[in-house]
ZABA-84698 format. One record per residue: x, y, z of N, C-alpha, C, O in turn. Coordinates in pm, whole numbers. Example, Ala and Ser with C-alpha at 12.3 -4.5 7.8 and 13.67 -1.06 7.14 Angstrom:
<pts>
nc1,nc2,nc3,cac1,cac2,cac3,cc1,cc2,cc3,oc1,oc2,oc3
1319,-569,780,1230,-450,780,1320,-330,780,1424,-332,846;
1285,-225,708,1367,-106,714,1290,3,787,1341,114,804;
</pts>
This chain:
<pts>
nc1,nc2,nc3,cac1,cac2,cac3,cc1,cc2,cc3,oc1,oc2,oc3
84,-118,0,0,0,0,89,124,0,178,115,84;
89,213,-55,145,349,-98,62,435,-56,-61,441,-64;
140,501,-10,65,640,66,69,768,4,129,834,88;
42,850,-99,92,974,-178,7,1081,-88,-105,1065,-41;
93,1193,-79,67,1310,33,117,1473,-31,216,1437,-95;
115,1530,-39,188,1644,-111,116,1761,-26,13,1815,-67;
186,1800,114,165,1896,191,267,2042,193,385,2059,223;
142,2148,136,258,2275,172,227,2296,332,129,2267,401;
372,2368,366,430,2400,456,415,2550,456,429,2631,364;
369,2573,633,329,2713,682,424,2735,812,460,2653,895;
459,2909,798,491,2902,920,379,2897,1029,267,2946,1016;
434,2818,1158,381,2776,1240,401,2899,1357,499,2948,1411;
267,2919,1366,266,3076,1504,292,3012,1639,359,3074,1721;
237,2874,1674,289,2819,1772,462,2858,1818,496,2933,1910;
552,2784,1724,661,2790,1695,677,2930,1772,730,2943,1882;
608,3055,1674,697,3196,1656,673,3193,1780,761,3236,1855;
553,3144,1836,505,3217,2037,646,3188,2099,722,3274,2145;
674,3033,2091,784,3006,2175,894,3066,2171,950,3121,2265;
936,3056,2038,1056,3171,1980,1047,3291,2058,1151,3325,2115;
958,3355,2070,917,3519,2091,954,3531,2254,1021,3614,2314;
890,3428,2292,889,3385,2496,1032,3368,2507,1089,3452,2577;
1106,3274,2452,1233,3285,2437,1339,3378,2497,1406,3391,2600;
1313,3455,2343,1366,3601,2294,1349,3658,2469,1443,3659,2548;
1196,3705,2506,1190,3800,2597,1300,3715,2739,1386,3757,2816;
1251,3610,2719,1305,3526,2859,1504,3625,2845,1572,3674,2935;
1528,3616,2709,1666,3648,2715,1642,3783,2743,1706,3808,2845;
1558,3925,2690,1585,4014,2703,1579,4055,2845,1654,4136,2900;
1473,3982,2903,1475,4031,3067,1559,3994,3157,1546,4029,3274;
1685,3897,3101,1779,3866,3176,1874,3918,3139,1978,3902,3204;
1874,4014,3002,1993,4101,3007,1972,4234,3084,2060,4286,3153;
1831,4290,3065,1828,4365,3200,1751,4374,3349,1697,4466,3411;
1780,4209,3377,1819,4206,3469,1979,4195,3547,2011,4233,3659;
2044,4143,3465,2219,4152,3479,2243,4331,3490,2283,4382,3594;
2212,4410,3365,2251,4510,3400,2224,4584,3486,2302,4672,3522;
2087,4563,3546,2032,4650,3662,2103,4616,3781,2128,4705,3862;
2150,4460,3808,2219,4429,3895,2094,4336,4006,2132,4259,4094;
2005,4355,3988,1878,4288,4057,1927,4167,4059,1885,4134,4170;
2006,4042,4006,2045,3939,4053,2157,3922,4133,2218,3815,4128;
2196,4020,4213,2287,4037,4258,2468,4087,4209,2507,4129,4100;
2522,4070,4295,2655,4083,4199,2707,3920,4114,2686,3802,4138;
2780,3990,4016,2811,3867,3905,2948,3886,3864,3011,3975,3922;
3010,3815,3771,3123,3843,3710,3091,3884,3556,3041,3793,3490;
3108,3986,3500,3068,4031,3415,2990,4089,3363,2975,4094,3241;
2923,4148,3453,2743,4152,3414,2726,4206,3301,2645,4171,3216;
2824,4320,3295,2809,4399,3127,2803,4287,3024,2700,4264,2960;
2923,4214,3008,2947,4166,2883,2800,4020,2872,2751,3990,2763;
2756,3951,3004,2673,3878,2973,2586,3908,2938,2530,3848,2846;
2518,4055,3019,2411,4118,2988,2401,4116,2827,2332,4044,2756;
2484,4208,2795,2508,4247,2656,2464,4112,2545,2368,4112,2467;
2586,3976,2570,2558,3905,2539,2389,3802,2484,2363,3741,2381;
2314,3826,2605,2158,3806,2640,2077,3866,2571,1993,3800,2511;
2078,4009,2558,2060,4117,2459,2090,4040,2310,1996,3997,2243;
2174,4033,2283,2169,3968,2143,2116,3870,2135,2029,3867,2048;
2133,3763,2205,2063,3683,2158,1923,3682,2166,1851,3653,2070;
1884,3711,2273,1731,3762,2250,1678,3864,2088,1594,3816,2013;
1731,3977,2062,1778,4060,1917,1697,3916,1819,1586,3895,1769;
1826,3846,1829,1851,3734,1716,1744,3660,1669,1711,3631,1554;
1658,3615,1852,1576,3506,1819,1417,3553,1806,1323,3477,1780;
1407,3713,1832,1333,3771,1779,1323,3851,1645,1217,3894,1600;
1468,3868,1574,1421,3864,1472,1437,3756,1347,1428,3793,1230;
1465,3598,1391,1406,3498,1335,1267,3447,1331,1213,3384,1241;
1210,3494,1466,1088,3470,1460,967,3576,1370,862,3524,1332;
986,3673,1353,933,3754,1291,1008,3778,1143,959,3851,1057;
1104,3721,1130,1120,3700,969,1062,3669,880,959,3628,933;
1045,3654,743,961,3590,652,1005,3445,618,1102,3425,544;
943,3358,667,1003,3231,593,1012,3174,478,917,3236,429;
1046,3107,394,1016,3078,249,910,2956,273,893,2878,367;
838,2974,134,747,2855,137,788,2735,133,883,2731,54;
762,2600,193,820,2476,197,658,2344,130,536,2350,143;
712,2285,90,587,2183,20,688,2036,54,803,2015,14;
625,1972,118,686,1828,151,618,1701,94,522,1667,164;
640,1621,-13,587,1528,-90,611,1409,-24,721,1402,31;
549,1327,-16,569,1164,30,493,1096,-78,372,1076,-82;
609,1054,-190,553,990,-319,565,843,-320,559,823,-441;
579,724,-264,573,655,-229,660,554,-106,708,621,-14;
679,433,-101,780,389,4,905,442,23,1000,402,-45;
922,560,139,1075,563,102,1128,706,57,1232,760,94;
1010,768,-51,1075,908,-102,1004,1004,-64,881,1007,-64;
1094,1105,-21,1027,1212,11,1095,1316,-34,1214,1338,-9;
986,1417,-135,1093,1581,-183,1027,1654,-84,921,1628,-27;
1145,1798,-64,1129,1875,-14,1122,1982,-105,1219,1979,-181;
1038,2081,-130,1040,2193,-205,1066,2356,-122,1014,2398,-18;
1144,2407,-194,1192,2496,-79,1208,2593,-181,1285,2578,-276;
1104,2737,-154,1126,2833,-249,1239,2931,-157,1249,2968,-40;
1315,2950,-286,1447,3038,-192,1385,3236,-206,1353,3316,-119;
1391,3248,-361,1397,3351,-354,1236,3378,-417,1142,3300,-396;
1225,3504,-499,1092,3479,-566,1096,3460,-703,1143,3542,-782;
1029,3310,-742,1042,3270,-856,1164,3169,-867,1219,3165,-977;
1213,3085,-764,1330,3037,-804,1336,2945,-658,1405,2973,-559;
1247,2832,-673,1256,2734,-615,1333,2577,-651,1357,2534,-763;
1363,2509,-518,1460,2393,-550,1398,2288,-474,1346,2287,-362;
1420,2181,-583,1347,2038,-495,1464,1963,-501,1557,1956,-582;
1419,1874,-335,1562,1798,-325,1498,1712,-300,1390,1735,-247;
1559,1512,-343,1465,1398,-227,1583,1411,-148,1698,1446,-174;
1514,1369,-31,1543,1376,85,1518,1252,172,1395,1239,172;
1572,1158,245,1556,1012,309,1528,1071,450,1580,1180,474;
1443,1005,557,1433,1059,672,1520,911,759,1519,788,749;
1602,1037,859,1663,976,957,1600,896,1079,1499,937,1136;
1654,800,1110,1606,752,1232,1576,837,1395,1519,816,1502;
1654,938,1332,1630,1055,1480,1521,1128,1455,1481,1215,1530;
1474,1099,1359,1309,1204,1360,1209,1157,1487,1190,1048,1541;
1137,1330,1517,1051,1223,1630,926,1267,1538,913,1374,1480;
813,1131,1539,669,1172,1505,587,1096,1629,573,980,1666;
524,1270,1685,484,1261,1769,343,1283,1741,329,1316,1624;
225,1276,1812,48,1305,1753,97,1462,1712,81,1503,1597;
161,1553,1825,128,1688,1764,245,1776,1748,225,1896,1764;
371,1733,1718,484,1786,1669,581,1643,1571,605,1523,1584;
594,1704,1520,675,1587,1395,836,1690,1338,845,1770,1245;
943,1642,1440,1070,1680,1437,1132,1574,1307,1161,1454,1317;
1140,1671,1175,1207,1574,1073,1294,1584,1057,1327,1695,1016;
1422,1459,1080,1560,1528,1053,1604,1460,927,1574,1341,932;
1663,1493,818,1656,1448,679,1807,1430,669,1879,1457,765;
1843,1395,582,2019,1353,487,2033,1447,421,1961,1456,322;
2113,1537,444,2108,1644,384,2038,1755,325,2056,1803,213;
1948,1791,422,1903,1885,416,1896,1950,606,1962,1895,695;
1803,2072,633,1818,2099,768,1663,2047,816,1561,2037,748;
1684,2022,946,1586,1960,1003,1431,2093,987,1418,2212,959;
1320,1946,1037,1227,2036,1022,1162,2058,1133,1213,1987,1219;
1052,2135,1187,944,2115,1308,827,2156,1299,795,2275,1291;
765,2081,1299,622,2121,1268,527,2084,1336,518,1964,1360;
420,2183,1391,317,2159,1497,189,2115,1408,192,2085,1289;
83,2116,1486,-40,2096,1399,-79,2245,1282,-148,2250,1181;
-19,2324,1335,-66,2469,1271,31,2493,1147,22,2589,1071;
105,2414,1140,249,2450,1026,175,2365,900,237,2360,794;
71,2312,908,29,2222,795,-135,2282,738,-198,2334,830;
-190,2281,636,-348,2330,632,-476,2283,714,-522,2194,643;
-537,2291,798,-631,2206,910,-659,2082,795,-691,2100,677;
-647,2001,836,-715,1862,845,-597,1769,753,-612,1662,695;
-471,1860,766,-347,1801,663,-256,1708,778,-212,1600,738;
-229,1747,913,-172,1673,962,-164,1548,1022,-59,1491,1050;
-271,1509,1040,-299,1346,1057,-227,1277,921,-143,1187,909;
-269,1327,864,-248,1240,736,-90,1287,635,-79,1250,518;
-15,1343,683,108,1374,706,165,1291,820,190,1180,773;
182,1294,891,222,1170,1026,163,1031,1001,222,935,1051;
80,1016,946,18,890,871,140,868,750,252,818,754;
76,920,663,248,892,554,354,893,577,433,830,508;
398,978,701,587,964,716,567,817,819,653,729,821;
466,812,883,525,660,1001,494,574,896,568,480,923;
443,547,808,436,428,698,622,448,645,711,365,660;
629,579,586,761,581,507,836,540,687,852,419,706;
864,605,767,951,576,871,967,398,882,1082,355,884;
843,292,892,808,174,931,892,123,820,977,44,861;
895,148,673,970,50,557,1114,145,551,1208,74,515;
1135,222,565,1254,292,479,1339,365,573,1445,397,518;
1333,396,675,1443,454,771,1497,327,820,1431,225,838;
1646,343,843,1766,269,871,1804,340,989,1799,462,970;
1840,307,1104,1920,391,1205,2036,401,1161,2089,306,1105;
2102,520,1178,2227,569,1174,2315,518,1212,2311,521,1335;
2469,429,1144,2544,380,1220,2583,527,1315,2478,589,1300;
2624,568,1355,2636,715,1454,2567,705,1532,2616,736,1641;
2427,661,1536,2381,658,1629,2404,522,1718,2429,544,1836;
2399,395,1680,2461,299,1747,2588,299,1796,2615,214,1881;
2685,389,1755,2803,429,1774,2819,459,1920,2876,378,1994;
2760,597,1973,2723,641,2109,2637,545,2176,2619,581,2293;
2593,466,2157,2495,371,2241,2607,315,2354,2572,236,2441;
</pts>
């Protein structure tokens, strides 16, 4: 039995919330370092500072524009990824899924062979697309993922 699926990919606001909570979690601990409210520290400037950016960073990844993504599961085994880069000038790659993917009922962490991993909540897919996305990758996961010698390696 073959499973064919051809889901575009959304950014997920879930995602950006956490991202965003993040971000603040860092900004209020850079000023809290600088105010000194955690007491004395070693450095406080430069960590502060430090905290500050990265908070910066992970707020403005989260509010970035993402490119559109379309994930195909064309039968046992293959899966393209479509990934528009710029406008008008998209690239499809197949892509094999790793044994470190997690598919969970309501987040599905895909980590692929060369390409960068993915994460996707129920909201990153069109309503009534993700069941049946986690349905097709645990079929492809059940015949066609191999564990990683690497990963038996560290065992």
């Amino acid at each position: 039995m073959t499973i064919a699926v051809s889901v575009p990919l959304v950014p997920s606001r879930t995602l950006r919330r956490l991202v965003l909570g993040f971000a603040a979690v860092c900004m209020g601990m850079a000023a809290a370092l600088a105010s000194g409210w955690l007491g004395p520290s070693t450095w406080p400037a430069a960590t502060a500072t430090l905290c500050l950016l990265a908070g910066l960073a992970l707020a403005k990844s989260a509010i970035a524009r993402l490119t559109a993504r379309t994930l195909d599961v064309c039968g046992p085994g293959r899966l393209t990824l479509t990934v528009q880069q710029e406008v008008g000038t998209t690239h499809r790659m197949q892509v094999r899924l790793l044994a470190e993917s997690t598919l969970w009922p309501g987040l599905l962490v895909l980590r692929f062979d060369g390409a960068p991993a993915l994460v996707l909540f129920g909201d990153s897919v069109p309503a009534g697309q993700f069941r049946r996305l986690a349905v097709a990758l645990r079929a492809v996961a059940s015949k066609a993922v191999e564990p990683s010698e690497k990963y038996y390696k560290n065992l």
